[in-house]
ZASETI-713929 format. One line per field, with one value per residue: residue number from 1; residue in one letter; x, y, z of N, C-alpha, C in turn. Coordinates in steps of 0.05 Angstrom, whole numbers, plus 32768, in hexadecimal, padded with zeros to 4 digits. Layout:
i <- [NUM|...] $
aa <- [A|...] $
n_c1 <- [X|...] $
n_c2 <- [Y|...] $
n_c3 <- [Z|...] $
ca_c1 <- [X|...] $
ca_c2 <- [Y|...] $
ca_c3 <- [Z|...] $
c_c1 <- [X|...] $
c_c2 <- [Y|...] $
c_c3 <- [Z|...] $
END
This chain:
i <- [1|2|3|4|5|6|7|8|9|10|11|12|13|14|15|16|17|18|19|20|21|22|23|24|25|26|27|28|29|30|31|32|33|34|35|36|37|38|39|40|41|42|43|44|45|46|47|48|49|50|51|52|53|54|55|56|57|58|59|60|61|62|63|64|65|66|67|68|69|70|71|72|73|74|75|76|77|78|79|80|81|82|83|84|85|86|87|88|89|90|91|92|93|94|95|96|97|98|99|100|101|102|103|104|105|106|107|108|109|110|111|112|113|114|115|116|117|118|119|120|121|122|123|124|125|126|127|128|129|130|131|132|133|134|135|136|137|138|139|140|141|142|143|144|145|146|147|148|149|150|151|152|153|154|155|156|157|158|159|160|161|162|163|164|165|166|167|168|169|170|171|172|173|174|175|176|177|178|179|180|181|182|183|184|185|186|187|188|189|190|191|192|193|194|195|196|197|198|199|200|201|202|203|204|205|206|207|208|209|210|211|212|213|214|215|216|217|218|219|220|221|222|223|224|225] $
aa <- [X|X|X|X|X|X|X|X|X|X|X|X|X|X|X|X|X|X|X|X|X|X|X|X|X|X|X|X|X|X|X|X|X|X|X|X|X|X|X|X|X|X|X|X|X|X|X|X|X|X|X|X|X|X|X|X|X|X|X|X|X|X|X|X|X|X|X|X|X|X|X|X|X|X|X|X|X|X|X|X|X|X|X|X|X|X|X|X|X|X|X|X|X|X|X|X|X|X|X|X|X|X|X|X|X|X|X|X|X|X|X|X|X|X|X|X|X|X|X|X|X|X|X|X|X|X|X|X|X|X|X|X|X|X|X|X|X|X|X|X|X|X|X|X|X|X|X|X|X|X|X|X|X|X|X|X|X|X|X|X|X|X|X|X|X|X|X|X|X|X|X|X|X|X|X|X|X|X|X|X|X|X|X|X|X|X|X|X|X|X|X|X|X|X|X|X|X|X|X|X|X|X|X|X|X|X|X|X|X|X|X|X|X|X|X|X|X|X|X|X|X|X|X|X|X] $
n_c1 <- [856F|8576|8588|8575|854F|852E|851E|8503|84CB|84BF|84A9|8488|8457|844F|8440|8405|83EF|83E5|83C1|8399|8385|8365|833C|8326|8315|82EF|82C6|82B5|82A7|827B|825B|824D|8233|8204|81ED|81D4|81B6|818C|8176|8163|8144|8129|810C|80EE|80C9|80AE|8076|805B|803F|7FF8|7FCE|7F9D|7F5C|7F25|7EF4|7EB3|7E6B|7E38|7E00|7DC8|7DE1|7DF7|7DFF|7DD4|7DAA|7D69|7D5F|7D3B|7D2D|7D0B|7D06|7D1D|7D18|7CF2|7CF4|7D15|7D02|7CE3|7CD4|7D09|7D02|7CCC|7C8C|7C7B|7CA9|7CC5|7CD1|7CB1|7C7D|7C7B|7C61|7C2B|7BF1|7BD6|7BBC|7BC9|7BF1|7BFC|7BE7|7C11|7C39|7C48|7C4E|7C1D|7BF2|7BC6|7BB3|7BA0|7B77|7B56|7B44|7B2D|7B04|7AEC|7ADC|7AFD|7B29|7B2B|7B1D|7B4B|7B6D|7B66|7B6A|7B94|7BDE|7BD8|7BF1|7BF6|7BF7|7C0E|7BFE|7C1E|7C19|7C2B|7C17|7BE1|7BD9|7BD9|7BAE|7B7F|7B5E|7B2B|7B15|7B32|7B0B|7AD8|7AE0|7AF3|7ABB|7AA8|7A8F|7A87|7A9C|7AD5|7ADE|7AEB|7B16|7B43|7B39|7B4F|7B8C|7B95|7BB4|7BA4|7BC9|7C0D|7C49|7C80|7CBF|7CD6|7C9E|7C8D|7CAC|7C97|7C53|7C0E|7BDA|7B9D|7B73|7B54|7B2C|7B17|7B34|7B66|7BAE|7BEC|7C34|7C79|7CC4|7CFE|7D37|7D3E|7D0F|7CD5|7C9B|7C54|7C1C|7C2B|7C39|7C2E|7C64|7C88|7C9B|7CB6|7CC1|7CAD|7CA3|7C92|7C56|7C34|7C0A|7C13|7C30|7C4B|7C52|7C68|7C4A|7C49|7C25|7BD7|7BB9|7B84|7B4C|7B3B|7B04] $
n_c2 <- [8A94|8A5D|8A15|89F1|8A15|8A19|89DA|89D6|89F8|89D8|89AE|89B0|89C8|89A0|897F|899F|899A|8967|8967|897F|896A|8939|8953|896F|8942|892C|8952|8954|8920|891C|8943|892A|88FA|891A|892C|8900|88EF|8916|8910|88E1|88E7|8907|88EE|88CB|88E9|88FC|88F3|88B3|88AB|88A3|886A|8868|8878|8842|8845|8862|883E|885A|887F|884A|8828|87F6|87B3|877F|87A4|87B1|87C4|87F6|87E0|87AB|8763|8727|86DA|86CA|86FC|86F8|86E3|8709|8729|8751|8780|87A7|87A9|878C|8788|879D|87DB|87E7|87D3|87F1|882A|881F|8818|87E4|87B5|87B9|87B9|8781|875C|8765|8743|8707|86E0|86E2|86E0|86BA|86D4|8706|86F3|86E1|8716|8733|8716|871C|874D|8776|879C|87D4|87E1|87DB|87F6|882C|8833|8854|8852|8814|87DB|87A2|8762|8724|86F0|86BC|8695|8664|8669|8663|8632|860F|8606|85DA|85C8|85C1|85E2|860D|8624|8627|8645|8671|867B|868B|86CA|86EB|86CF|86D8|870A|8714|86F5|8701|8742|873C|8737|8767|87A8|87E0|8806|881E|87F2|87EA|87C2|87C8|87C6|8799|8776|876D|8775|8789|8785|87A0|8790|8798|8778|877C|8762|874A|874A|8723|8730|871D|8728|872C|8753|8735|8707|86FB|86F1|86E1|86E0|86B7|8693|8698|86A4|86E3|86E6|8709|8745|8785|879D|87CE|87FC|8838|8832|8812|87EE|87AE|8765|8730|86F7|86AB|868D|8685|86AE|86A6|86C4|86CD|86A2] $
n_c3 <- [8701|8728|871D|8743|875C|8727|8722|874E|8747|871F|8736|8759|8738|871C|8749|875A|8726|871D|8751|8745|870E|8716|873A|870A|86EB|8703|8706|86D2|86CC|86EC|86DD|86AA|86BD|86D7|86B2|868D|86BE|86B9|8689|8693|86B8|86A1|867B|8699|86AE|8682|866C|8644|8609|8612|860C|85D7|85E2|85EE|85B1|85CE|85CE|85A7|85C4|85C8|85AC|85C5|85CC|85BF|85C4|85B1|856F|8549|8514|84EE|850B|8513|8507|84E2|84C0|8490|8466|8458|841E|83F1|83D8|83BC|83C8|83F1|840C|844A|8439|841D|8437|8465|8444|8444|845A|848B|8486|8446|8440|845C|8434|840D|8425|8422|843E|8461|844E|8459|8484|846B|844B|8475|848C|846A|8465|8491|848A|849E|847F|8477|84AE|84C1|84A6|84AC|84D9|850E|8524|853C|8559|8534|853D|8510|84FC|84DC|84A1|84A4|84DD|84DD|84C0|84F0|84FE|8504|84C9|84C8|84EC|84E7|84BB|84C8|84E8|84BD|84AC|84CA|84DE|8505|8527|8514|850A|8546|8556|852B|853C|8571|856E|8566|857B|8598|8595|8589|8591|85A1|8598|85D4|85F9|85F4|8614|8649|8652|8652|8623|8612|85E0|859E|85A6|85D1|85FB|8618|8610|8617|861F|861E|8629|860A|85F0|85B2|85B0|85BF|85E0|85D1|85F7|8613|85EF|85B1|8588|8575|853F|8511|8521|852F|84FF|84CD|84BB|8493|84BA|84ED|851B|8507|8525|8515|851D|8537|853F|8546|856B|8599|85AF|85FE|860B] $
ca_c1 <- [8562|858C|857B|8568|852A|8518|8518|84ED|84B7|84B1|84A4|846E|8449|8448|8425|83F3|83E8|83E1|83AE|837F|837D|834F|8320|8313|8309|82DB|82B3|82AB|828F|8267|824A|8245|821C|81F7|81E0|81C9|81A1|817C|8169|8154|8128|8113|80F9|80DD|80B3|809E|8057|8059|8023|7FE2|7FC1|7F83|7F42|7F14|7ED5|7E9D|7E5A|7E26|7DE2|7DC2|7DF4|7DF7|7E05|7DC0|7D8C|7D5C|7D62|7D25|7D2A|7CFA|7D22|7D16|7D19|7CE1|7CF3|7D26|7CE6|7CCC|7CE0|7D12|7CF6|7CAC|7C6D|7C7A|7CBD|7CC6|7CCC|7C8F|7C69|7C78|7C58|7C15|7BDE|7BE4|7BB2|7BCE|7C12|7C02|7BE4|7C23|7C43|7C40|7C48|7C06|7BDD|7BAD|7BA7|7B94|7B63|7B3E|7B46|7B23|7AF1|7ADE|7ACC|7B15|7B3A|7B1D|7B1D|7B68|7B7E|7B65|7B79|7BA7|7BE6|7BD3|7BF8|7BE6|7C0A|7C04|7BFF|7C28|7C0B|7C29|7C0B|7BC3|7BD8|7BE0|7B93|7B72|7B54|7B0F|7B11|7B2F|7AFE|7AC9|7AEA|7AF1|7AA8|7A8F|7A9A|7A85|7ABC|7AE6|7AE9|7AF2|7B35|7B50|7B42|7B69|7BA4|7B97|7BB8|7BA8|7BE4|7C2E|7C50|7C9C|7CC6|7CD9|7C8E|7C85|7CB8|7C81|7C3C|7BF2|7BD0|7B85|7B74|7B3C|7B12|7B0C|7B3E|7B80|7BC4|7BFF|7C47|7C92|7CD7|7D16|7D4A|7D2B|7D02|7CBD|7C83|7C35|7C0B|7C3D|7C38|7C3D|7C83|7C8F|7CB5|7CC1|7CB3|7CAA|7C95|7C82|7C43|7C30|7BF9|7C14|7C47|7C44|7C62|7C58|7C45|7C4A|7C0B|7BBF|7BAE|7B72|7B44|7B23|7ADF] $
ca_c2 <- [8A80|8A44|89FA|89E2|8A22|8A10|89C3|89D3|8A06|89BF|8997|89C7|89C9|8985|8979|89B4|8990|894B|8968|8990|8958|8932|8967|8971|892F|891F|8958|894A|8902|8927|8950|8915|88EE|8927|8932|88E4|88F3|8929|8907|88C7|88FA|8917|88D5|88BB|88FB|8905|88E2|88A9|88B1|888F|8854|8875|886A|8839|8855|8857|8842|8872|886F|883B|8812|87E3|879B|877C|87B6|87AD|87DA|87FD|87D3|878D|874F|8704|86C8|86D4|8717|86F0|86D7|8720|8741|876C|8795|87A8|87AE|877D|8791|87B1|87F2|87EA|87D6|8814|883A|8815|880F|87CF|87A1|87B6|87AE|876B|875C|875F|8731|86E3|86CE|86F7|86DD|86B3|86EB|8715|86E9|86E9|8737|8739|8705|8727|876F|878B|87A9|87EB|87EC|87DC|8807|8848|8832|885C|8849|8808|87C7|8780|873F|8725|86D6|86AD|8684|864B|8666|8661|8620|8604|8603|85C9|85D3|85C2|85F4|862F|8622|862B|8668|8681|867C|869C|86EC|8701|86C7|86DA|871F|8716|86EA|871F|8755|873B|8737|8788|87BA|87FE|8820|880B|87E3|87E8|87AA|87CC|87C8|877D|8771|876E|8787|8778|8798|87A4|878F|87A7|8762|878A|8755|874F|8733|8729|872D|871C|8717|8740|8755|8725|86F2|870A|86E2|86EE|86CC|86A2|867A|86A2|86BA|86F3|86DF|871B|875E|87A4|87A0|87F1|87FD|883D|8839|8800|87DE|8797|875E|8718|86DD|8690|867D|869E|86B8|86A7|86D0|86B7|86A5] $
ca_c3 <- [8712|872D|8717|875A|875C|8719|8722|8761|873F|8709|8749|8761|8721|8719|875D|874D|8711|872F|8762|8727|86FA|8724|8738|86F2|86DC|8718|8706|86BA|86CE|86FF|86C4|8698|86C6|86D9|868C|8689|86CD|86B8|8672|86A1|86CC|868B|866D|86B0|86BC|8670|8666|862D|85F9|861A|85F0|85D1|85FD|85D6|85B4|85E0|85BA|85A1|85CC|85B3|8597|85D2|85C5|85C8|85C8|859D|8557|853B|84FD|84F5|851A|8526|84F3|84CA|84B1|847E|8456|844B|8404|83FC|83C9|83B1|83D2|8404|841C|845A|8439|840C|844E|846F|843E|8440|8472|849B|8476|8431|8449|8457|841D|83FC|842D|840F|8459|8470|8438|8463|8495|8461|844E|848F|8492|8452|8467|84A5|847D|84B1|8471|847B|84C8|84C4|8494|84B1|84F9|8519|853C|8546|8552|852A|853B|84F9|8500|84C3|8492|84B8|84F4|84D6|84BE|850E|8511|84F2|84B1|84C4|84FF|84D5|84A4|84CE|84F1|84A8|849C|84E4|84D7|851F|853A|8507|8517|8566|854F|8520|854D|858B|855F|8560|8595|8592|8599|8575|85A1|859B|85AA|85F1|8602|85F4|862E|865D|864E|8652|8617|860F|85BD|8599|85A6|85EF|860D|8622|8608|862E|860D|8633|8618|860A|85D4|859C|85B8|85CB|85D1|85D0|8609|8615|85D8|85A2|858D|8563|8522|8502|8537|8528|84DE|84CC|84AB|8495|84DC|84F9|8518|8508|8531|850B|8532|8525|854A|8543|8585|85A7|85D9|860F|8604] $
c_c1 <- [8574|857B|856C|8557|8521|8512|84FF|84D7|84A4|849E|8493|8457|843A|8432|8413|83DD|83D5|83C4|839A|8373|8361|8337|8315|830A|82F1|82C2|82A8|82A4|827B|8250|823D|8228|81FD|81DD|81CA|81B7|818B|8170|8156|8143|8119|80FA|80EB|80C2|80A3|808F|805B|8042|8015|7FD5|7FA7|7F6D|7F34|7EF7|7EBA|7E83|7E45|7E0B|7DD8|7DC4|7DF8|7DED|7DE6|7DA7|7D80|7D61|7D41|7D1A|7D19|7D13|7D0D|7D16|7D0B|7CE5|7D05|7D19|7CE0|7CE1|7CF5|7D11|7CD4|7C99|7C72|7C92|7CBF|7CC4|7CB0|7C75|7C68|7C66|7C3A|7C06|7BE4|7BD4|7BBA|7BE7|7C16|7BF7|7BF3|7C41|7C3E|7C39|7C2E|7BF3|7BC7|7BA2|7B98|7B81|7B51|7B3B|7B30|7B08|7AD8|7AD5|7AE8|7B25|7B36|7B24|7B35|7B7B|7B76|7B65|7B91|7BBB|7BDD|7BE8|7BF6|7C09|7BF9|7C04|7C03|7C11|7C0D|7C1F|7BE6|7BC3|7BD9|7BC7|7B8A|7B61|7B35|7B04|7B18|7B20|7AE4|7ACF|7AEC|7AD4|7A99|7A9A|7AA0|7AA7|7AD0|7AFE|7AF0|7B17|7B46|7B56|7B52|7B7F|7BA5|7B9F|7BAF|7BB6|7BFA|7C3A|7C6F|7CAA|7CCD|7CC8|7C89|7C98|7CA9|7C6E|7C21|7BEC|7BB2|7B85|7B58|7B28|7B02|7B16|7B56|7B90|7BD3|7C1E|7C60|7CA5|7CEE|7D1F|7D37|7D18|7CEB|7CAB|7C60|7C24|7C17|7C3D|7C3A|7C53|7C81|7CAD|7CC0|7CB3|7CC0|7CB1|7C88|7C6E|7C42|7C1D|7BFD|7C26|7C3D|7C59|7C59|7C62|7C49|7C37|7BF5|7BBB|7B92|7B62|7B3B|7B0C|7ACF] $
c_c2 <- [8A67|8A29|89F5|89F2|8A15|89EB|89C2|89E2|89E7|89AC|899E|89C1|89B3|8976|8989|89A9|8971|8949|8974|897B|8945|8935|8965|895C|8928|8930|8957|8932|8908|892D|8933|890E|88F7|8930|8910|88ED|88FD|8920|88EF|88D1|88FB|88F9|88C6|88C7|8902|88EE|88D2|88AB|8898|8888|8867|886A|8853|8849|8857|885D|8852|8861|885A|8828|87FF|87CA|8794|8783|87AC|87C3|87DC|87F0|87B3|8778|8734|86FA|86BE|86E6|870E|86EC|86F6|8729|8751|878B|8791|87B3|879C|8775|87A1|87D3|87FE|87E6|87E4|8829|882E|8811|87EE|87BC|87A1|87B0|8790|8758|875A|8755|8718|86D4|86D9|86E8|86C9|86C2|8710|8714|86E9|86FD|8740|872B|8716|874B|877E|8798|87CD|87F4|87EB|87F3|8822|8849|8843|8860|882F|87ED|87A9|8772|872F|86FC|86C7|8698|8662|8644|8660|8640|8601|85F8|85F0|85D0|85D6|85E3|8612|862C|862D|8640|867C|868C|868D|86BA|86F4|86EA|86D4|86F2|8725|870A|8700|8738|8756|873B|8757|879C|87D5|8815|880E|880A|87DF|87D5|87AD|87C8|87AD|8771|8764|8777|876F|878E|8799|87A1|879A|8794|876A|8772|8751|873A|8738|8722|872B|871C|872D|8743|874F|8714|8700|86F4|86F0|86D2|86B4|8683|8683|86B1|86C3|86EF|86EB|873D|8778|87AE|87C4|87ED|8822|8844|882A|87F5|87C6|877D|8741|86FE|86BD|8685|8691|86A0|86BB|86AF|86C2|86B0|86A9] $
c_c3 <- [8710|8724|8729|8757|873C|871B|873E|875B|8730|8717|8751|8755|8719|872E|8758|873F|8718|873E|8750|8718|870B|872A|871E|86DF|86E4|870C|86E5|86B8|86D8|86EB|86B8|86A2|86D3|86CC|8689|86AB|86C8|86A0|867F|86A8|86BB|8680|867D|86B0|869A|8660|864B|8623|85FE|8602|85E8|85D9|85DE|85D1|85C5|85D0|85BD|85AC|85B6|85A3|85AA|85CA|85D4|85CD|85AF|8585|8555|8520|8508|84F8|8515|8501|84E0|84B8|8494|8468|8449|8435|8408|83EB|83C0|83C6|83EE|8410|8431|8455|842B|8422|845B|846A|8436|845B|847C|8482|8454|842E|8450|844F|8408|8409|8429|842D|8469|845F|8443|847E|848B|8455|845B|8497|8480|8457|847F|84A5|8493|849E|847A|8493|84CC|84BC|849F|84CD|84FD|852C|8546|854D|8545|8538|852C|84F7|84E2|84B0|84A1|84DB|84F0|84CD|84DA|8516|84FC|84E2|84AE|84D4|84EE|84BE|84AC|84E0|84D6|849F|84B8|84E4|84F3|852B|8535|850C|852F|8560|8546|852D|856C|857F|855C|8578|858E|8598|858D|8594|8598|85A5|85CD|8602|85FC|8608|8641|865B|8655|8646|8613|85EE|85B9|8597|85C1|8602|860E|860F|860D|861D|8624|861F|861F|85FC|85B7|8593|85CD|85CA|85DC|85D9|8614|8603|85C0|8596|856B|8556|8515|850A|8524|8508|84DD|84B8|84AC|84B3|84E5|8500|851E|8516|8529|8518|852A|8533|854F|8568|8586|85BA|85E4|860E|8614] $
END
């Protein structure tokens, strides 16, 4: 082979070469960017871990319902052990249950006065609204003195303070209840704030008695005459 063919095979080769090199660079960027696409796709299309829902509360648990447990700003006063603790009143008829409440102690007086221990205590299911010591104290001294001493009054008073059925705070909402004096008493309210006749407000509601649920008042309730 003469110089001039091999110096022109070199010259060949070289363009060949020249024209290849390109292709194959083009298409290993091609790739490259190809690889970084398909990771972008990947991370676009694959779901990030959603925040965790928040708990949603258990019936019941709503902000503001009332609880089954005794409420209002009296109840702070009652015991929290013995006989005259909420749990010790549970397990006692209503009039002996509050009997061993200190704040009841002149409503257990006039219970006692008017021969009602008995008729209370083997009542069943009933409701009392139990009127404070400082609600007995509202009535001038001469007047409850002489309400202490009249039995038949005594007992018309006492017994409108009596429902005959338990009365759960949901049912003091709105009601008109029939008492055992054979006359009516009318209750409104909501959440924690209830009142009775529209004048007396329940200070410390849904007290458990063995037969009673008790709902204690800060003013005596009067029927109509």
């Amino acid at each position: 082979m003469n110089a001039s063919t091999l110096r022109f095979r070199r010259a060949a080769l070289a363009v060949v070469a020249a024209a290849v090199l390109p292709v194959t660079l083009t298409a290993c960027s091609d790739s490259g960017d190809s690889d970084k696409g398909d990771k972008a796709d990947s991370a676009k299309s694959s779901p990030s871990t959603p925040a965790e829902a928040p708990e949603t509360p258990a019936d019941g648990a709503s902000e503001g319902m009332t609880s089954d447990k005794p409420f209002g700003t009296a109840c702070a006063s009652v015991p929290e052990n013995g006989a005259g603790s909420f749990n010790g009143m549970a397990k006692d008829p209503v009039a002996t249950a509050a009997s061993n409440n200190p704040a009841l102690s002149t409503l257990v007086t006039a219970v006692k006065k008017a021969g009602l221990v008995d008729t209370l205590n083997t009542a069943q299911d009933i409701t009392v609204f139990a009127p404070t010591n400082d609600a007995f104290a509202k009535i001038p001294k001469a007047d409850l003195d002489k309400l202490l001493a009249d039995k038949a009054q005594l007992t018309k008073v006492l017994t409108y303070h009596v429902v005959g059925e338990r009365l759960a705070p949901q049912k003091l909402e709105s009601g008109s209840y029939a008492t055992l004096a054979k006359s009516k008493l009318t209750t409104a309210g909501s959440g924690e704030s209830y009142k009775v006749n529209d004048a007396s407000n329940v200070v410390c509601g849904n007290v458990q008695t063995s037969n009673a649920t008790v709902h204690i008042v800060d003013s005596v309730l009067m029927p109509a005459q």
